[in-house]
PyMOL CGO cylinders between C-alpha atoms (Angstrom):
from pymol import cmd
from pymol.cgo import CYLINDER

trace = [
    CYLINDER, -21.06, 3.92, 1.60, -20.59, 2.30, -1.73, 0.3, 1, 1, 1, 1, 1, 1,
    CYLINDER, -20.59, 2.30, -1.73, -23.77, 1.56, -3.42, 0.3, 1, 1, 1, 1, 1, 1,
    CYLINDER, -23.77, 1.56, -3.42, -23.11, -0.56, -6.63, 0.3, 1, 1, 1, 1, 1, 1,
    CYLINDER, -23.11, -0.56, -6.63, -19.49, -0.99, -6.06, 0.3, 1, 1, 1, 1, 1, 1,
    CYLINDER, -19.49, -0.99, -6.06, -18.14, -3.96, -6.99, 0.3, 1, 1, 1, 1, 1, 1,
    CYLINDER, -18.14, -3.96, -6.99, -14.50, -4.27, -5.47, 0.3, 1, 1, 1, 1, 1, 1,
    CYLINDER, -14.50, -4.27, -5.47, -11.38, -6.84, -7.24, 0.3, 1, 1, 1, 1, 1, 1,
    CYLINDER, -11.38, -6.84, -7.24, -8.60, -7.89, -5.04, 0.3, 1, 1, 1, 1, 1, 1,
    CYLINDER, -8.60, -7.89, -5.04, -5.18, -9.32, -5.96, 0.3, 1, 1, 1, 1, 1, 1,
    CYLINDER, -5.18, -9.32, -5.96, -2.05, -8.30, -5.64, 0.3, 1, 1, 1, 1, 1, 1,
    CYLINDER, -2.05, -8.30, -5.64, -1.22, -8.69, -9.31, 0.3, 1, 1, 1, 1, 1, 1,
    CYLINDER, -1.22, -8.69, -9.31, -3.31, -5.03, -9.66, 0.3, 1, 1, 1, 1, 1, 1,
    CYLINDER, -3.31, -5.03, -9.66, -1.46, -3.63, -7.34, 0.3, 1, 1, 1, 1, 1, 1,
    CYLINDER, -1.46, -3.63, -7.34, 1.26, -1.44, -9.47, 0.3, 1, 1, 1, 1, 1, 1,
    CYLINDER, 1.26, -1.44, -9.47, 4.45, 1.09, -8.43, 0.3, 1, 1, 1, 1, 1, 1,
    CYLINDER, 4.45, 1.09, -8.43, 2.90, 3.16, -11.04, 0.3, 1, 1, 1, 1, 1, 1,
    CYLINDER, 2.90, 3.16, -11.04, -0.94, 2.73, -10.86, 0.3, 1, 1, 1, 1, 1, 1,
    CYLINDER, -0.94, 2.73, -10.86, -1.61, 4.77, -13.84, 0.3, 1, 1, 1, 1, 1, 1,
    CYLINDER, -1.61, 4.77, -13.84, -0.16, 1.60, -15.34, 0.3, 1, 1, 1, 1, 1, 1,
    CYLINDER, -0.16, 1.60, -15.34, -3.59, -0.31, -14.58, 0.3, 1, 1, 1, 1, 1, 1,
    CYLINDER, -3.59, -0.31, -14.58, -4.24, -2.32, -17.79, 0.3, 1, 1, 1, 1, 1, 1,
    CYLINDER, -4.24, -2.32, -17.79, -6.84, -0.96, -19.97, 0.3, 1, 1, 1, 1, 1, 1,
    CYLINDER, -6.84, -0.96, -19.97, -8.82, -4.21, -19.86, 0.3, 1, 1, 1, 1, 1, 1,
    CYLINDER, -8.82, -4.21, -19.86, -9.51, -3.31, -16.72, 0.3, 1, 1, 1, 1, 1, 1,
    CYLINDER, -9.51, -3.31, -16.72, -10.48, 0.27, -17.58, 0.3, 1, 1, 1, 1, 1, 1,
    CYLINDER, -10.48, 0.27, -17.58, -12.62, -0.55, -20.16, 0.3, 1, 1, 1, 1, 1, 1,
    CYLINDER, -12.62, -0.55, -20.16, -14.38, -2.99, -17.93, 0.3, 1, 1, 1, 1, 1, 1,
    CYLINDER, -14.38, -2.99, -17.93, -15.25, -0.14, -15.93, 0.3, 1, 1, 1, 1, 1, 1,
    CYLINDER, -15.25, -0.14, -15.93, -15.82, 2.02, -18.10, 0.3, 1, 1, 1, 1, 1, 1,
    CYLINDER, -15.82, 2.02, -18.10, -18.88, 4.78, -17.24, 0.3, 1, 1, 1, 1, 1, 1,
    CYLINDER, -18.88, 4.78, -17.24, -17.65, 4.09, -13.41, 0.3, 1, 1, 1, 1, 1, 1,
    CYLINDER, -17.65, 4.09, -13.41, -15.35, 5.86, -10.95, 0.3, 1, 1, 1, 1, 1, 1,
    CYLINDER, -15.35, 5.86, -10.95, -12.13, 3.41, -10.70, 0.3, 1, 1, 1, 1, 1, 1,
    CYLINDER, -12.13, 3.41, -10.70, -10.30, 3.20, -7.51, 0.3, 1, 1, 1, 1, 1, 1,
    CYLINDER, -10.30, 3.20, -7.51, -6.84, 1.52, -7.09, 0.3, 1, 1, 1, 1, 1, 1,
    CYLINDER, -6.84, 1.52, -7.09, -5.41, 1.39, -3.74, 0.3, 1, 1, 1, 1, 1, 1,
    CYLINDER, -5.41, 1.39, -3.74, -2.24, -0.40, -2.76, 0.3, 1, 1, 1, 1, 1, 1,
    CYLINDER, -2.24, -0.40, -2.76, -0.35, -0.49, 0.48, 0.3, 1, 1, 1, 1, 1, 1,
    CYLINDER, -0.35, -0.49, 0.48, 2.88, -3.04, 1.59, 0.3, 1, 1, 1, 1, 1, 1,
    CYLINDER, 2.88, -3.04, 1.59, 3.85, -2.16, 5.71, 0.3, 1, 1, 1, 1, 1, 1,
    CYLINDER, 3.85, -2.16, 5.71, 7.30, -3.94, 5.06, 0.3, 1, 1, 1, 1, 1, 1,
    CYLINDER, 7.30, -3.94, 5.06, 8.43, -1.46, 2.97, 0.3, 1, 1, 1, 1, 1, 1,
    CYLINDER, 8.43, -1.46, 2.97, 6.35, 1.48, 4.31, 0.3, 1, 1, 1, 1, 1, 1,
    CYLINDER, 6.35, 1.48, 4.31, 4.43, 2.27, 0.91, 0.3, 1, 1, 1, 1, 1, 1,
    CYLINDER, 4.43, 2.27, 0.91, 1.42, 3.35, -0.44, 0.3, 1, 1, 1, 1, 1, 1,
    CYLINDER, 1.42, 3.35, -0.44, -0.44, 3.78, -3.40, 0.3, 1, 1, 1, 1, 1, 1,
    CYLINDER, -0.44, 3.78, -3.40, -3.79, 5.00, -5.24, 0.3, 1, 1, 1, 1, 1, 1,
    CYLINDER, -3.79, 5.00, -5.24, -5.47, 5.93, -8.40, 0.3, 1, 1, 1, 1, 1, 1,
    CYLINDER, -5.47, 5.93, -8.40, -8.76, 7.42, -9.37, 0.3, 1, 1, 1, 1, 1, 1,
    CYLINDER, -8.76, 7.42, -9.37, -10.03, 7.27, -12.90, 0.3, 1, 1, 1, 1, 1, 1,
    CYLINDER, -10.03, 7.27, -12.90, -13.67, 9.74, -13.81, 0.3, 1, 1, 1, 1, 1, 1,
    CYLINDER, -13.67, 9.74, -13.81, -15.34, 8.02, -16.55, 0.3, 1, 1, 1, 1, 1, 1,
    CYLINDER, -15.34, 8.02, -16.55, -12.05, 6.56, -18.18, 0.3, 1, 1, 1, 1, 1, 1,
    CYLINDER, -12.05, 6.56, -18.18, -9.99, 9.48, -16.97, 0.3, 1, 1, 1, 1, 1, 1,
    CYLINDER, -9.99, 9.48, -16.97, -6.93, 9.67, -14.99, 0.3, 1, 1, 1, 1, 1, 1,
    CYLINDER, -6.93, 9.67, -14.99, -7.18, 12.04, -12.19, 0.3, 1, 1, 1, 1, 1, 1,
    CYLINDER, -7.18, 12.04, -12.19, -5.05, 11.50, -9.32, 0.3, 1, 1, 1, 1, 1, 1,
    CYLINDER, -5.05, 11.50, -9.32, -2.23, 8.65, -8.49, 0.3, 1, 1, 1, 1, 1, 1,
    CYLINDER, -2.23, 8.65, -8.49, 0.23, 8.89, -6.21, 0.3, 1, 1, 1, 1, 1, 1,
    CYLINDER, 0.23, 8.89, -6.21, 2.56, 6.02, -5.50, 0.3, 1, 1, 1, 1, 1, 1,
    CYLINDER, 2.56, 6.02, -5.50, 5.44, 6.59, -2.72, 0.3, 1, 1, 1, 1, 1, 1,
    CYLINDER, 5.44, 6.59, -2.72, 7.82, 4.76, 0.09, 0.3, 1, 1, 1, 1, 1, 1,
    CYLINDER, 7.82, 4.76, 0.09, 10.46, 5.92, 1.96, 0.3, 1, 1, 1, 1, 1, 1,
    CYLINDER, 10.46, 5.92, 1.96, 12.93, 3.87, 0.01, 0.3, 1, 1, 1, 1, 1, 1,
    CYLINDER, 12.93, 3.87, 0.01, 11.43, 4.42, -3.46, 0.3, 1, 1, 1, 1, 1, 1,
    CYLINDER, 11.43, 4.42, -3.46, 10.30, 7.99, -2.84, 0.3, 1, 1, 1, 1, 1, 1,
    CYLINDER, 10.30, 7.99, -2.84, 7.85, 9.30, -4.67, 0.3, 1, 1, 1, 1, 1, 1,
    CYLINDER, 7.85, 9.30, -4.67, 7.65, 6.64, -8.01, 0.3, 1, 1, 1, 1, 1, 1,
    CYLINDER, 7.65, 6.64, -8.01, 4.69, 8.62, -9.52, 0.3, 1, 1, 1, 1, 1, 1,
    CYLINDER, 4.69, 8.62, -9.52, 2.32, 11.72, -8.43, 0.3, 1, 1, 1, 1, 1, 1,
    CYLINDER, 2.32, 11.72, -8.43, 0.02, 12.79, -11.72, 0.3, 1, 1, 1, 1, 1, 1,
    CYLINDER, 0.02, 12.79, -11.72, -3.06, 15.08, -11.02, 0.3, 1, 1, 1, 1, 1, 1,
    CYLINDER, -3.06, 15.08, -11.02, -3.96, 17.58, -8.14, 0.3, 1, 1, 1, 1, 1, 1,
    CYLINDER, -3.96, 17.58, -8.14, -3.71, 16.11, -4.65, 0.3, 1, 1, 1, 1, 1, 1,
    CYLINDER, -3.71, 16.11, -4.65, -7.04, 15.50, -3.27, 0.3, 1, 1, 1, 1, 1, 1,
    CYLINDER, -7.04, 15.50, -3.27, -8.48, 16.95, -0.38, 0.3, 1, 1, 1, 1, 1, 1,
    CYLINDER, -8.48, 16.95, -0.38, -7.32, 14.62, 2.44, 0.3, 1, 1, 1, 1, 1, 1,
    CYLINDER, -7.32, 14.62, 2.44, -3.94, 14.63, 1.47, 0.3, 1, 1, 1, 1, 1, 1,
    CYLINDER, -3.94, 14.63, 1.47, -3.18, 17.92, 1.84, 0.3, 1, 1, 1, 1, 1, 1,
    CYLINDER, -3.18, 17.92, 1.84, -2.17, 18.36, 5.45, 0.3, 1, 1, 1, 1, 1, 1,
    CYLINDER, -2.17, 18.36, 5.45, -0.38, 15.31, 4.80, 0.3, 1, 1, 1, 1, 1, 1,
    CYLINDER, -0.38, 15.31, 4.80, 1.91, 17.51, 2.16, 0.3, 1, 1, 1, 1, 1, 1,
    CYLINDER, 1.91, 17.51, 2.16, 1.16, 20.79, 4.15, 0.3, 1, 1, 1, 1, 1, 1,
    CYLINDER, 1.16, 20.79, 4.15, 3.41, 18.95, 7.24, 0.3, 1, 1, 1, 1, 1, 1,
    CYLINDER, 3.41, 18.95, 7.24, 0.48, 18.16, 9.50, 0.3, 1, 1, 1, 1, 1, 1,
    CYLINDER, 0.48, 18.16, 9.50, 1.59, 14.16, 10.39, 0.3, 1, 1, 1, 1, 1, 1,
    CYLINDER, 1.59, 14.16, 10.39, 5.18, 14.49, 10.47, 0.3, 1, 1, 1, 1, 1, 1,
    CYLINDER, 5.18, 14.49, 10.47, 6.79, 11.37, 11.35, 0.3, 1, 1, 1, 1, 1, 1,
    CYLINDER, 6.79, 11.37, 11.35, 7.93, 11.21, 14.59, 0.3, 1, 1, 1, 1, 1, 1,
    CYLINDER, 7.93, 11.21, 14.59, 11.52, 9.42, 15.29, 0.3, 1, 1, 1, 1, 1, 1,
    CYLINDER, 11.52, 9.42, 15.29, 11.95, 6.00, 17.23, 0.3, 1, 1, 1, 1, 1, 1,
    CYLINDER, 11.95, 6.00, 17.23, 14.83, 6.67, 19.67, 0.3, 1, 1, 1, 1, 1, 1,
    CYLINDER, 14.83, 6.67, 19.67, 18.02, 4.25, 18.49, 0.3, 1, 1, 1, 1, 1, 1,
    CYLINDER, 18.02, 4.25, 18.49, 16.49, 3.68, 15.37, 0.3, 1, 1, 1, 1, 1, 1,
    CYLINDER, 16.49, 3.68, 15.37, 18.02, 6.13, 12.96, 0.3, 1, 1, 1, 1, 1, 1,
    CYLINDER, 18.02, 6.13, 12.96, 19.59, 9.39, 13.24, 0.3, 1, 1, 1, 1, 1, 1,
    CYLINDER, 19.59, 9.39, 13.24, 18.52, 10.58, 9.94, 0.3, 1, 1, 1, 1, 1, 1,
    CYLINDER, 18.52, 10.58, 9.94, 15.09, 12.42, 9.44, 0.3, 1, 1, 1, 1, 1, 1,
    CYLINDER, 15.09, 12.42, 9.44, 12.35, 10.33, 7.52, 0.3, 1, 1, 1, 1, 1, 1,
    CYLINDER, 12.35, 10.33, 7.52, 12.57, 10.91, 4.17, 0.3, 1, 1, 1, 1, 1, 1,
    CYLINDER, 12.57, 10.91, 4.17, 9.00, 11.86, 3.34, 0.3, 1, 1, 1, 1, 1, 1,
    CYLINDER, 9.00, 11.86, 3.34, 6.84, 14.45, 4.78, 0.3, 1, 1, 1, 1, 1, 1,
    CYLINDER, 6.84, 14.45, 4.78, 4.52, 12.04, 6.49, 0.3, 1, 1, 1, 1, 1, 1,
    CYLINDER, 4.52, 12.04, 6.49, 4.43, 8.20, 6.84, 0.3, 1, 1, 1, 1, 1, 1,
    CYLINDER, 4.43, 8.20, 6.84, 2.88, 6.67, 3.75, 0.3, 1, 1, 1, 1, 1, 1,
    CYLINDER, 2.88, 6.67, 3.75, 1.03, 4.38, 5.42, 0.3, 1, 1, 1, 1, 1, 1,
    CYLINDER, 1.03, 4.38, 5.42, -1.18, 6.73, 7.35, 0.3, 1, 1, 1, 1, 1, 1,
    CYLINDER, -1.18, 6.73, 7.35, -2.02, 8.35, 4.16, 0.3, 1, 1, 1, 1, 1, 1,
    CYLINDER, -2.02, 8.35, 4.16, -3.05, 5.18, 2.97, 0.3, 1, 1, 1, 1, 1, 1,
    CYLINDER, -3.05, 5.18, 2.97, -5.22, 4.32, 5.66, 0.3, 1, 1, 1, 1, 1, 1,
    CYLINDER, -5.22, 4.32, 5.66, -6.82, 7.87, 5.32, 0.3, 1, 1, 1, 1, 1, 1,
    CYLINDER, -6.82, 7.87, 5.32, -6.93, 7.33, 1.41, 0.3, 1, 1, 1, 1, 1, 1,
    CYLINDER, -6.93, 7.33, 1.41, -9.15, 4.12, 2.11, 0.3, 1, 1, 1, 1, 1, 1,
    CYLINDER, -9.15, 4.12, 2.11, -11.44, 5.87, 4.68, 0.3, 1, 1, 1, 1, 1, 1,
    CYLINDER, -11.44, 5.87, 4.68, -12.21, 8.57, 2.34, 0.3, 1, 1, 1, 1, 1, 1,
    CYLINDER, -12.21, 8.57, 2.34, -11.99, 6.65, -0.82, 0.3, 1, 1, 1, 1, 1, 1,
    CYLINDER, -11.99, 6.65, -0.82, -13.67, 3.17, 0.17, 0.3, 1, 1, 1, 1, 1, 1,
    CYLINDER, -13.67, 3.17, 0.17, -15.50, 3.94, 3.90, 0.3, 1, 1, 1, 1, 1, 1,
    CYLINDER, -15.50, 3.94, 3.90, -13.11, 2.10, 6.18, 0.3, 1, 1, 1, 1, 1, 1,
    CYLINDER, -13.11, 2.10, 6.18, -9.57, 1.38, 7.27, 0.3, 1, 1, 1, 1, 1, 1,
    CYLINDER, -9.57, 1.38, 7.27, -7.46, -1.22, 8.10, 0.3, 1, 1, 1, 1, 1, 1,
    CYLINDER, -7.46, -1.22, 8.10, -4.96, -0.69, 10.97, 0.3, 1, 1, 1, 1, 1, 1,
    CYLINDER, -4.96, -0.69, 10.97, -6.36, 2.88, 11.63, 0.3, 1, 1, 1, 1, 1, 1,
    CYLINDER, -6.36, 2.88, 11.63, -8.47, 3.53, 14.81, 0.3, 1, 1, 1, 1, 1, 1,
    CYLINDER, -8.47, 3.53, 14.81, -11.89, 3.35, 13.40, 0.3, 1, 1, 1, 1, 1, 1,
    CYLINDER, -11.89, 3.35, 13.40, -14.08, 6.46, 13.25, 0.3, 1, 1, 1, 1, 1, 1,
    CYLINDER, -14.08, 6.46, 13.25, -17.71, 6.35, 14.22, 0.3, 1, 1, 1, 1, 1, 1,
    CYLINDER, -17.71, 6.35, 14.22, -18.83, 6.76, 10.75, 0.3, 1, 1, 1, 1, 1, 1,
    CYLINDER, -18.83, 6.76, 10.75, -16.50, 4.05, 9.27, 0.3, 1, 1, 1, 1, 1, 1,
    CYLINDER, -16.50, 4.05, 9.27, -17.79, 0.99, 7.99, 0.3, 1, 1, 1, 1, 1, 1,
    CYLINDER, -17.79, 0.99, 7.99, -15.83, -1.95, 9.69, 0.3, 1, 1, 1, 1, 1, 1,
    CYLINDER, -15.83, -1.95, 9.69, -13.79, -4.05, 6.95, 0.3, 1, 1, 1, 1, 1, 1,
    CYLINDER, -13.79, -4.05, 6.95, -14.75, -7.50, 8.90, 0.3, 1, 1, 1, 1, 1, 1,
    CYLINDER, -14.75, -7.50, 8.90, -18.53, -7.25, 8.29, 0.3, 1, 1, 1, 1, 1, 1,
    CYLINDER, -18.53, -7.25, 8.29, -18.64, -6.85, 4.82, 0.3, 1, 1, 1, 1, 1, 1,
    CYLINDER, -18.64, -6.85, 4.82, -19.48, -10.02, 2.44, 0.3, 1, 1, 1, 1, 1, 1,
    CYLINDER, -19.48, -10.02, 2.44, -17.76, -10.88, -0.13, 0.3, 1, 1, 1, 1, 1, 1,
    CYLINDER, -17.76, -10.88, -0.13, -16.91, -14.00, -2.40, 0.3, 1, 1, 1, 1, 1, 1,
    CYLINDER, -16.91, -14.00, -2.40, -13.79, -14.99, -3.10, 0.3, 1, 1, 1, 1, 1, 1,
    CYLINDER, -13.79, -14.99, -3.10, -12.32, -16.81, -5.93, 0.3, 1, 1, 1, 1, 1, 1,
    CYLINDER, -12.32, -16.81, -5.93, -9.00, -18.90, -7.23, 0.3, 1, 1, 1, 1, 1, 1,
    CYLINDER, -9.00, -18.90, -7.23, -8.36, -18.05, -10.20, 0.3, 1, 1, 1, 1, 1, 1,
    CYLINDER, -8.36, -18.05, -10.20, -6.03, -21.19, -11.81, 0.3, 1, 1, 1, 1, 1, 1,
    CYLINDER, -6.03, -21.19, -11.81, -3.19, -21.02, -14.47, 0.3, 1, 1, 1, 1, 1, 1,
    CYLINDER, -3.19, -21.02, -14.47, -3.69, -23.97, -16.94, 0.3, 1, 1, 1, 1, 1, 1,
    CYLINDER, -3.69, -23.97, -16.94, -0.73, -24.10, -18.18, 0.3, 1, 1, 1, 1, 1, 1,
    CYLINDER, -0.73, -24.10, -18.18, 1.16, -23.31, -14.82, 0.3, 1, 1, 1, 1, 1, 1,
    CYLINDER, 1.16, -23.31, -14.82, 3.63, -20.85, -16.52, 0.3, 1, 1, 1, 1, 1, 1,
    CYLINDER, 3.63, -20.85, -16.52, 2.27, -17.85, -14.27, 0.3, 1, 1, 1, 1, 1, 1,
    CYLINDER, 2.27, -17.85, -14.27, 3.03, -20.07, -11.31, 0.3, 1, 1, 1, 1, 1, 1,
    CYLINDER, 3.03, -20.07, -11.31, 6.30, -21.37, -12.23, 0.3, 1, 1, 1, 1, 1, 1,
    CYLINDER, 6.30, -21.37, -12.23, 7.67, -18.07, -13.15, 0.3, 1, 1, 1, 1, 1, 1,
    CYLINDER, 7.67, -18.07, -13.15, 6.68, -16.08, -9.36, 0.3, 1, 1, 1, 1, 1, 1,
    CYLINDER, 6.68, -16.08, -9.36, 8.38, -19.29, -7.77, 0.3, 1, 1, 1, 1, 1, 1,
    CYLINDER, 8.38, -19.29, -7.77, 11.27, -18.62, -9.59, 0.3, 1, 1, 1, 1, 1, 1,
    CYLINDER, 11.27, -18.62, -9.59, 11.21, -15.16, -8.85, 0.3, 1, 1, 1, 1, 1, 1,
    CYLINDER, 11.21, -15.16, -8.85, 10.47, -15.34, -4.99, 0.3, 1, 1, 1, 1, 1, 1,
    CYLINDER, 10.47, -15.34, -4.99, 13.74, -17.92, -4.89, 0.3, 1, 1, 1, 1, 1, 1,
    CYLINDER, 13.74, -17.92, -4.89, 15.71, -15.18, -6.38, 0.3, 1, 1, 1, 1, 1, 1,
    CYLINDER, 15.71, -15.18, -6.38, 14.52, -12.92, -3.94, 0.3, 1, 1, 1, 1, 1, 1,
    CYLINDER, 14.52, -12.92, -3.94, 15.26, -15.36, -1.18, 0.3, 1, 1, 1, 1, 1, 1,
    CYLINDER, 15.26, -15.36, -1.18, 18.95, -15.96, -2.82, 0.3, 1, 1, 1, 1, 1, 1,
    CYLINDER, 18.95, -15.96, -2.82, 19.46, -11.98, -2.98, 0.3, 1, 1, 1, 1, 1, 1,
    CYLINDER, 19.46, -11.98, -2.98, 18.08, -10.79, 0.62, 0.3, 1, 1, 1, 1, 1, 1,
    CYLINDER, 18.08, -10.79, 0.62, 21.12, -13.17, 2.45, 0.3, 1, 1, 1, 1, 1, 1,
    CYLINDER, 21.12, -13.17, 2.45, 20.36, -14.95, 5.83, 0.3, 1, 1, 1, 1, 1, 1,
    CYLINDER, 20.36, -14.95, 5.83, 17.99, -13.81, 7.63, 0.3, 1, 1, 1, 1, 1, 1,
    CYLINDER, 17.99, -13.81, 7.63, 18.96, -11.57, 10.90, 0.3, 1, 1, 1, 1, 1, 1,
    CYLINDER, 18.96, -11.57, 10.90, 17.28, -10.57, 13.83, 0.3, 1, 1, 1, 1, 1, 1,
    CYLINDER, 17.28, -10.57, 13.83, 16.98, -7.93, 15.72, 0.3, 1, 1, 1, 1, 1, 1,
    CYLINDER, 16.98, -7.93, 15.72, 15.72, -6.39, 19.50, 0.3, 1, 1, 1, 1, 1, 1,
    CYLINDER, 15.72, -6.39, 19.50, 15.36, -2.91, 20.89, 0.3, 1, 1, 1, 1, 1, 1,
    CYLINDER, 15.36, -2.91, 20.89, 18.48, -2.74, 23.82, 0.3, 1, 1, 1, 1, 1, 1,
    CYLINDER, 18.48, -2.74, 23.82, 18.42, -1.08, 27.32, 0.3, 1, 1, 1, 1, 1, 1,
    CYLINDER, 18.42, -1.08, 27.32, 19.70, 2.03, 25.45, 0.3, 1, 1, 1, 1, 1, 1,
    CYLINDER, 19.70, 2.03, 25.45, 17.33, 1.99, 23.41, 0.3, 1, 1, 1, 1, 1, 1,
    CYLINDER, 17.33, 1.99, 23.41, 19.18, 0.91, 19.85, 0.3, 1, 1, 1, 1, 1, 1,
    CYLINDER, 19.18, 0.91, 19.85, 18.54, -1.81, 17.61, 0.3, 1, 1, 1, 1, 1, 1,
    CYLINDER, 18.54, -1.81, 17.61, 20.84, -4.94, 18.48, 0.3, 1, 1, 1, 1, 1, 1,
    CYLINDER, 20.84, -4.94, 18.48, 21.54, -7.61, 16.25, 0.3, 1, 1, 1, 1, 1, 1,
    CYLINDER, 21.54, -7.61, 16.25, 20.22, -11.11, 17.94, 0.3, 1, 1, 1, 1, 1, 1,
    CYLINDER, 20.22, -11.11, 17.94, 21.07, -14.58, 17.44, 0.3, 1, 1, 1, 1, 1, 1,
    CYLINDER, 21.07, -14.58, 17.44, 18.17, -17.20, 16.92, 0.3, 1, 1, 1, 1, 1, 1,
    CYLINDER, 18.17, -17.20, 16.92, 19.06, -18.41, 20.57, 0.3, 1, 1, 1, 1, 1, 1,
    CYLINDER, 19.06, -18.41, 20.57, 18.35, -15.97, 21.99, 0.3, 1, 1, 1, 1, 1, 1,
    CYLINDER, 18.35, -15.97, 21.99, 14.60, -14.79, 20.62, 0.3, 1, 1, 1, 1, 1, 1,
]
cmd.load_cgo(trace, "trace")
């Protein structure tokens, strides 16, 4: 489905605001179509970018926390009956009373973003034309920091996010159908 394509993957290129993408990166595609796609299911967001030839056409970025951190260009086909109130997000009973505050789940637009945009999905039911992710090849690489800086400094940062998020809490669907707080006992 993608002839020629050669695909990076790390989570450092993964941006809030893809139109951020460094222009090393650009440039090293430069001639090409660039596609940036982006998704974290803990926090419900998505995110994409296509560059033409250098050019910044679409990127869209959005979570239901967040909201929408960045939308630049005209919303591509596939999106639209995502905007237009076609996949509304249905509401788990005892969850929340509040509506969701997007139009449509980010996720599922970013499983149909990588259908249209790469050929398959992830978590998505597969369609009959999709390639499936698990039979493609590819190679994969560790890339090592020398000096250990780059290392140092996302162990420090992951400990402050540890510090900052509090015990951890769990938590079970009840009889009536709300979310109960639940000791470690009793998992």
């Amino acid at each position: 489905m993608l002839p020629g394509a050669e695909i990076l993957c790390d989570r450092r290129l993964v941006l809030d605001r893809p139109s951020e993408l460094p222009a090393h990166l650009l440039q090293a595609g430069a001639g090409r179509r660039i596609i940036m796609h982006g998704m974290h299911s803990v926090v419900d967001w998505c995110c994409f970018a296509v560059w033409e030839n250098g050019k910044l056409v679409r990127s869209l970025s959005l979570s239901p926390d967040g909201g929408i951190e960045e939308n630049i260009g005209e919303p591509f086909d596939f999106e639209r009956p995502y905007w237009d109130g076609g996949h509304p997000v249905e509401p788990v009973p005892g969850w929340s009373e509040d509506p969701y505050p997007l139009p449509f789940h980010p996720l599922d637009l970013g499983e149909e973003a990588l259908r249209v945009l790469f050929g398959f999905v992830l978590e998505g039911r597969p369609e009959p034309d999709d390639i499936l992710a698990e039979t493609v090849h590819t190679h994969e690489f560790r890339v090592a920091d020398p000096s250990g800086e780059e290392q140092a400094a996302r162990e420090a940062a992951y400990e402050q996010v540890r510090r900052d998020m509090g015990p951890l809490r769990m938590f079970r669907m009840g009889p009536d159908g709300t979310m109960q707080e639940v000791g470690w006992d009793e998992w």
